[in-house]
N, C-alpha and C positions, 0 to 999 in steps of 0.2 A: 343096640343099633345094628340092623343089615348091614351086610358089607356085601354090595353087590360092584362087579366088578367084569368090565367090557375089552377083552383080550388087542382089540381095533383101539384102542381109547388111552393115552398120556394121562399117567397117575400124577397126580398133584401132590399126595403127598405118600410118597412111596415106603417112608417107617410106620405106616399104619396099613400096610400090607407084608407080610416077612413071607409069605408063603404061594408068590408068583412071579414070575421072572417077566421084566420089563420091555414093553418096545423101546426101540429107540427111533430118535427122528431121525430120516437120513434123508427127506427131502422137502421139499418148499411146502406142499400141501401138506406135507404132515405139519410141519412149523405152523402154518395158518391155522389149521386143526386145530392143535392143540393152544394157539392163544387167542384162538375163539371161545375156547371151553375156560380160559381165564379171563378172560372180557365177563362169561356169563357169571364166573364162582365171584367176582368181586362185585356183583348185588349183593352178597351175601356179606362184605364184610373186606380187610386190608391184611397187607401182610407188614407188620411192625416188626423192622429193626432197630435194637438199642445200641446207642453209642454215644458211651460215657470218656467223653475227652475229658481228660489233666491228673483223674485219678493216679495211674498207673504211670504216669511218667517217668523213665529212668536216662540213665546214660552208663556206657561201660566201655572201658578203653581196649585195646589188644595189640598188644606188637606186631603179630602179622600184618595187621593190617596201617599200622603207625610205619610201618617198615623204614625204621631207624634202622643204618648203617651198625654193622657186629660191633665195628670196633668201637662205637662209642657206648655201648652197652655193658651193664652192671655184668657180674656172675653171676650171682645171685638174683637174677631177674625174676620175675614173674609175666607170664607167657599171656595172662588175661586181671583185670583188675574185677575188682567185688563189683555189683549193683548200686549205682551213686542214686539214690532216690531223692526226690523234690521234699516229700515229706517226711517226717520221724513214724517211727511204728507204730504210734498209737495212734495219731491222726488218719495213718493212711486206715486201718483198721477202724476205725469209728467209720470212713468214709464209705470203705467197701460194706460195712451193714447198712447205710443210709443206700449202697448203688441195690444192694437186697431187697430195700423197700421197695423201690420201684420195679423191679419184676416180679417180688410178691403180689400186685397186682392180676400177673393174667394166671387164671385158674382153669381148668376144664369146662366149669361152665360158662365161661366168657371167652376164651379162643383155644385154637387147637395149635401146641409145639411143633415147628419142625424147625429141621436143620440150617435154614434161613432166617430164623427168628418166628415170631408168633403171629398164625393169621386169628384177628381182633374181628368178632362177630360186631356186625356194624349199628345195632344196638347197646352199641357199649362205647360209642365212640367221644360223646361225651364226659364223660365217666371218667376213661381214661385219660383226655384231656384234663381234667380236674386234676388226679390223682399227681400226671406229672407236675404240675404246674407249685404242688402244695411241696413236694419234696423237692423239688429245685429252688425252691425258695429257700425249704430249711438249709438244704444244703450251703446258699447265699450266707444267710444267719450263721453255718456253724464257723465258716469259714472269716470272715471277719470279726467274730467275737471271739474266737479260739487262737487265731492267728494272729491279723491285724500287717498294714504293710509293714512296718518295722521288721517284724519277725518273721515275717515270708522272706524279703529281701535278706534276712541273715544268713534263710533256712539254703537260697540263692549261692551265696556265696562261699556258703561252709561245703556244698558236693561241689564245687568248682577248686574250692582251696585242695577238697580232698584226692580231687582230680591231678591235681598239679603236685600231690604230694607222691601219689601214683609214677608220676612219669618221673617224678626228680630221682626215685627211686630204685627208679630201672636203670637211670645211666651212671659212667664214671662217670671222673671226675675231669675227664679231657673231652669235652663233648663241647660244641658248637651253640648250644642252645642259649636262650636266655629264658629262666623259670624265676619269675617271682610275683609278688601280689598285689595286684594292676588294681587303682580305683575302679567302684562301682560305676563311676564315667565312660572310662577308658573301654572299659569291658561294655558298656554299653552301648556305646558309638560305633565297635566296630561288629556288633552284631548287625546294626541296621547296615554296614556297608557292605556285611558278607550277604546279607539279607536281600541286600539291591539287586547286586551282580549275580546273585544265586550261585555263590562259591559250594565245591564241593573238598572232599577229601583228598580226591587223586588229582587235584589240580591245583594243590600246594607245592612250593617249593620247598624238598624235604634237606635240603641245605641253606635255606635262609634261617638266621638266627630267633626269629619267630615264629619259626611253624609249630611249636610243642603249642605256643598262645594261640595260636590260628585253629589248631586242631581242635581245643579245649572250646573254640567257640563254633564253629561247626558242629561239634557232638553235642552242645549245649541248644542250639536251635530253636528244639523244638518243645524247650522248657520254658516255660514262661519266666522272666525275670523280675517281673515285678506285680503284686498284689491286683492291680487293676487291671492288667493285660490276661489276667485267670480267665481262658474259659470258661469258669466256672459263675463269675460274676458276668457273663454279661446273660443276654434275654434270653439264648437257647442255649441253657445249660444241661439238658440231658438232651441231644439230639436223637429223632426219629427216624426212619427213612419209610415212607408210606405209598405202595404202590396197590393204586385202583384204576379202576379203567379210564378217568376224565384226563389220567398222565398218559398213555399212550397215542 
């Protein structure tokens, strides 16, 4: 392929040039310019980003930011807690090859990488429609055949327990708190009520007897709790984000 290349002209994809130095926009006609000249590239095709919600979901505690009073703090403390992940390690691993699949899809000859994700030459666009659709399904398939609510819901409660084992950990034994092992109820209910109000971290009271509970559901958030609430089960489970000219 030529590489022909207009010094006046907004490079689109600039890691398939290493060997010129770039304008940059510094005013309104040039902006118009140059998303004129991407109005014209996207006859050609979209720019697909992938975004795989629930995989990777974690949570991790830290004192600094828990900023528990010294005095009621261990010795023996530890300053950051391990990675509390939703899944065990062979799940999440079987998962991350199945999220493989789906970017083994775009190749050289069907769209060109860059650093925003992949522009998808617009002869392929059904294609790759197919494609996602087959392995978000598997994905459906492995996840309730592998799992099942019962053991999601366990998987739920065991980084939560391990969570609470974390903070119990850190403090003496003269400490204000109350740490113990709230029903699946309990813990439910007041996610939706931190969930209402859109409670945060710094807007806990860190002298109320429940704020270790409060904190642990706040960091929890943005885990799903329960089997049917997965991301991953509902319709768009490998999310896309697709910009062509009929979205501007």
């Amino acid at each position: 392929m030529d590489r022909t290349y207009n010094p006046n002209q907004t490079v689109l994809f600039p890691d398939l040039f290493d060997d010129i130095t770039l304008p940059s926009i510094t005013t309104l006609p040039d902006f118009d310019h140059a998303l004129e000249n991407f109005i014209r590239l996207a006859d050609f095709g979209a720019f697909i980003q992938l975004n795989f919600s629930g995989i990777d979901k974690s949570f991790s505690l830290k004192l600094s930011e828990l900023k528990i009073p010294r005095k009621y703090l261990s010795k023996s403390r530890a300053l950051t807690s391990p990675a509390f992940h939703l899944f065990p390690d062979d799940i999440r691993n079987h998962l991350n090859r199945m999220k493989y699949e789906v970017k083994s899809f775009f190749t050289k000859h069907n769209s060109i990488k860059t650093p925003f994700g992949y522009f998808l030459f617009r002869n392929f666009f059904l294609k790759w429609d197919l494609h996602r659709r087959e392995v978000s399904g598997d994905i459906t398939k492995y996840l309730l055949n592998e799992i099942g609510e019962e053991s999601y819901n366990d998987f739920f409660k065991g980084i939560w327990t391990n969570g609470n084992k974390w903070m119990k950990y850190n403090l003496n034994k003269k400490n204000p708190y109350q740490i113990q092992d709230y029903s699946f109820g309990i813990i439910e209910k007041e996610r939706m009520r931190m969930e209402k109000v859109g409670a945060t971290l710094y807007q806990l009271d860190r002298k109320e007897p429940d704020f270790l509970f409060n904190t642990l559901v706040i960091k929890t958030l943005h885990i799903p709790h329960t089997l049917i609430s997965h991301p991953f089960l509902r319709e768009q489970q490998i999310q896309f984000w697709q910009f062509h000219h009929q979205q501007l």
